[in-house]
PASEBA-1860 file (N, C-alpha, C; in nm, 3 decimals):
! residues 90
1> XXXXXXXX> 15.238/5.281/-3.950/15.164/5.255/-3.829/15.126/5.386/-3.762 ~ 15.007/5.403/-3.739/14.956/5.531/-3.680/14.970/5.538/-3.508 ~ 15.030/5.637/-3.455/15.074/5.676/-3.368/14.985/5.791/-3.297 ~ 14.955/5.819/-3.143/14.946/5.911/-3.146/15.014/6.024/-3.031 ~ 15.035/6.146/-2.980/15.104/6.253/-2.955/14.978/6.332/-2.927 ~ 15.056/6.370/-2.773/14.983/6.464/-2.687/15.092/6.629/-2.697 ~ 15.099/6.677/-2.701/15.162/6.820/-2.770/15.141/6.952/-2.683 ~ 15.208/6.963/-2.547/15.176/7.099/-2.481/15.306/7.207/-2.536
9> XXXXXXXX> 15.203/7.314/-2.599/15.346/7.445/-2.646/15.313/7.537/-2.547 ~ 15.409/7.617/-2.484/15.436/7.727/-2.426/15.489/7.831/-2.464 ~ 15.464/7.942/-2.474/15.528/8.066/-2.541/15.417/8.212/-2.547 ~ 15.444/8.255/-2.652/15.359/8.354/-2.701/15.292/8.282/-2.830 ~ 15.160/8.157/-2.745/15.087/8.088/-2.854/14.971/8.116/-2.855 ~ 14.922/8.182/-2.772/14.747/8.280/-2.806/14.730/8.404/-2.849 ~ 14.658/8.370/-2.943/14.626/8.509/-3.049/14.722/8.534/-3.142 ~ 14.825/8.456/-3.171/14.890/8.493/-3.320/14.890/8.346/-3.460
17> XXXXXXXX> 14.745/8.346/-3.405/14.710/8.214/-3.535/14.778/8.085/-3.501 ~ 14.836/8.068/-3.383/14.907/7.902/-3.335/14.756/7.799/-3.406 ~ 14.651/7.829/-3.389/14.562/7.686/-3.327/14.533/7.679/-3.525 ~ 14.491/7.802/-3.583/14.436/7.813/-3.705/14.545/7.724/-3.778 ~ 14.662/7.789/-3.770/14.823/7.721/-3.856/14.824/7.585/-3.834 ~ 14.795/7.555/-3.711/14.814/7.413/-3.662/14.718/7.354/-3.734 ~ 14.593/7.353/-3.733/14.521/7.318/-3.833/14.543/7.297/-3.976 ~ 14.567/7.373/-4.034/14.592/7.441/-4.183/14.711/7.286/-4.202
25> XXXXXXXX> 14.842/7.299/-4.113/14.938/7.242/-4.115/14.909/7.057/-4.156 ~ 14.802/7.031/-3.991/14.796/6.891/-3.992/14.683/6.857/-4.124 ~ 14.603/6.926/-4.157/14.531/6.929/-4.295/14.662/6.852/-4.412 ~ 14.728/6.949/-4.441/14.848/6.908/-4.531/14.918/6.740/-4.497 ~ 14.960/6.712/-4.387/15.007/6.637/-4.341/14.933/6.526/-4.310 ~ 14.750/6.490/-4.309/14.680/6.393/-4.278/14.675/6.353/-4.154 ~ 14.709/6.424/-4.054/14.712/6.446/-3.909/14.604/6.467/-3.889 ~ 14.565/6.369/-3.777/14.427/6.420/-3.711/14.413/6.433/-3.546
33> XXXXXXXX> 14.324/6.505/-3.508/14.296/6.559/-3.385/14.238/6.704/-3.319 ~ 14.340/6.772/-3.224/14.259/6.863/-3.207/14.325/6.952/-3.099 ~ 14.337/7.069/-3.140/14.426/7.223/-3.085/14.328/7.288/-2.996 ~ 14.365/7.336/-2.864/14.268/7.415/-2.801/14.353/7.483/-2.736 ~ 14.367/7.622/-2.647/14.384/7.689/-2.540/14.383/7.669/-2.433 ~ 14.484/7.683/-2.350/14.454/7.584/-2.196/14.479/7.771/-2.125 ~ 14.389/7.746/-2.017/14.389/7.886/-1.895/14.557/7.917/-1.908 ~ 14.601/7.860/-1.882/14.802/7.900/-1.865/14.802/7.951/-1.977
41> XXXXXXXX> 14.744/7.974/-2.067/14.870/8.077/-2.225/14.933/7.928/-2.268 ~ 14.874/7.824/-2.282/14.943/7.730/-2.355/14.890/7.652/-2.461 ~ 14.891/7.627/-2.572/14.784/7.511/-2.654/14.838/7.350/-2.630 ~ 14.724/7.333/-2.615/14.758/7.190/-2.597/14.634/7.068/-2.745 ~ 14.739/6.997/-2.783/14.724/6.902/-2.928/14.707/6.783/-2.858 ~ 14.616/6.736/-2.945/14.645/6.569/-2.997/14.621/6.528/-3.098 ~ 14.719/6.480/-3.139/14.741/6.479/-3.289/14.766/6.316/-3.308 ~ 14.731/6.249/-3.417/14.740/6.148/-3.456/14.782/6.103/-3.624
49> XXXXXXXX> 14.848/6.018/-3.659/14.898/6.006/-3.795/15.021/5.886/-3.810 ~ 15.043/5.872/-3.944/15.193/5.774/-3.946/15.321/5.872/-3.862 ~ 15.406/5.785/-3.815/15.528/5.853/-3.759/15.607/5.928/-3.840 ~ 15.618/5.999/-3.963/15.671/6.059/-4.013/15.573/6.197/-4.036 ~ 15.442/6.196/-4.019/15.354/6.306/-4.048/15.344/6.377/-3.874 ~ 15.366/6.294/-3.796/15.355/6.298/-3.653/15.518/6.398/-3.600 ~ 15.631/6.351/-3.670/15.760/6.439/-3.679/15.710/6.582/-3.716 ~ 15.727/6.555/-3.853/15.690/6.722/-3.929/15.637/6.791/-3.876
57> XXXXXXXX> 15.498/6.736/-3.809/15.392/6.814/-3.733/15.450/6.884/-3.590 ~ 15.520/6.784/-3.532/15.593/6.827/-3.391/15.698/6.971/-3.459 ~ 15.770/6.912/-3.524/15.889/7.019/-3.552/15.818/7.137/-3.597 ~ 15.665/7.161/-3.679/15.612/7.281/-3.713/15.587/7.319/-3.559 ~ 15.529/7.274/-3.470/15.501/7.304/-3.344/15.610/7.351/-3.247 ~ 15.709/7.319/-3.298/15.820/7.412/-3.224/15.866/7.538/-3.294 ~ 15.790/7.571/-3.421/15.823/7.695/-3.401/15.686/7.776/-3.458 ~ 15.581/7.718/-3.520/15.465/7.759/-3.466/15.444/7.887/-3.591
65> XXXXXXXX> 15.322/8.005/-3.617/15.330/8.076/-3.661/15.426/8.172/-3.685 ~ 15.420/8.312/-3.802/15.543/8.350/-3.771/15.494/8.491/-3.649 ~ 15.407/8.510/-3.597/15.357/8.543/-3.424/15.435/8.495/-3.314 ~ 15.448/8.378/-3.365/15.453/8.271/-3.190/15.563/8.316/-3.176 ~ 15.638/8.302/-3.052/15.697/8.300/-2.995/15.711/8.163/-2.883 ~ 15.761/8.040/-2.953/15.746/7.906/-2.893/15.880/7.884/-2.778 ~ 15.858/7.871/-2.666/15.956/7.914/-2.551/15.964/7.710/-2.551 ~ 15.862/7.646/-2.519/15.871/7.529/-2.464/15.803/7.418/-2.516
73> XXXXXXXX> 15.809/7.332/-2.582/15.726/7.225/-2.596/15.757/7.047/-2.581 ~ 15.595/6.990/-2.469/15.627/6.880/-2.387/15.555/6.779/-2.503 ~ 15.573/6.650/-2.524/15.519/6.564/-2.583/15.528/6.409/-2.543 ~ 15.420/6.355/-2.594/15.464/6.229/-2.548/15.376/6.136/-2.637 ~ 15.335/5.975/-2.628/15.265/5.928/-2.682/15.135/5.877/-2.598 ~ 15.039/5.897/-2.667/14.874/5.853/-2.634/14.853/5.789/-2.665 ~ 14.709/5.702/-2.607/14.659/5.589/-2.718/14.600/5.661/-2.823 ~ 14.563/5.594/-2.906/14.459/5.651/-3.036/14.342/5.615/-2.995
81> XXXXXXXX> 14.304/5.720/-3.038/14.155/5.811/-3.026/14.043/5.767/-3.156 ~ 14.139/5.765/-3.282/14.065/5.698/-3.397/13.985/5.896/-3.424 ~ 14.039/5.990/-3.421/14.040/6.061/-3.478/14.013/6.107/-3.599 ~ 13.850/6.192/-3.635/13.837/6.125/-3.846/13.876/6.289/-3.894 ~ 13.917/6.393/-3.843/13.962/6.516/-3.881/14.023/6.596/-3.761 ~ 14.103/6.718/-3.798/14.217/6.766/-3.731/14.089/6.892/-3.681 ~ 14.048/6.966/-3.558/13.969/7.024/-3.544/13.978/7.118/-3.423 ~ 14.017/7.241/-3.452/13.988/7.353/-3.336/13.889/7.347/-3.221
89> XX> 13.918/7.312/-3.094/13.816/7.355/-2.975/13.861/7.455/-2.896 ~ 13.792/7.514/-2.849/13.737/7.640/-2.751/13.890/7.712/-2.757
END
């Protein structure tokens, strides 16, 4: 059953490949949605998938590239979006 997850990380997650990896990652995993940069130094996801691709994906997100420096991350569940690929914005 496809689920979906709203994903705010905090840390040292801009500019050491967080959004690219995250990508690359949910690619592997059949995760879909979408990584962007929020003004605070934080990326914020929504990611969508079965509940076991939706785990993996969280737990890569807590520790993120080997750059990041992942201090904090908030999550919760969304509705689905119906999401047809995993996709970098701004």
């Amino acid at each position: 059953m496809r689920k979906g997850f709203f994903i705010q990380v905090y840390g040292r997650v801009q500019g050491v490949g967080f959004r690219y990896g995250a990508m690359q990652k949910a690619h592997q995993l059949g995760v879909t949605g979408y990584i962007h940069n929020k003004v605070n130094g934080s990326v914020y996801i929504e990611a969508e998938g079965e509940h076991e691709a939706l785990a993996s994906f969280l737990d890569w997100c807590k520790e993120g590239p080997s750059g990041a420096r992942v201090q904090d991350v908030q999550w919760g569940e969304v509705p689905l979006s119906n999401y047809k690929s995993f996709s970098v914005r701004g």
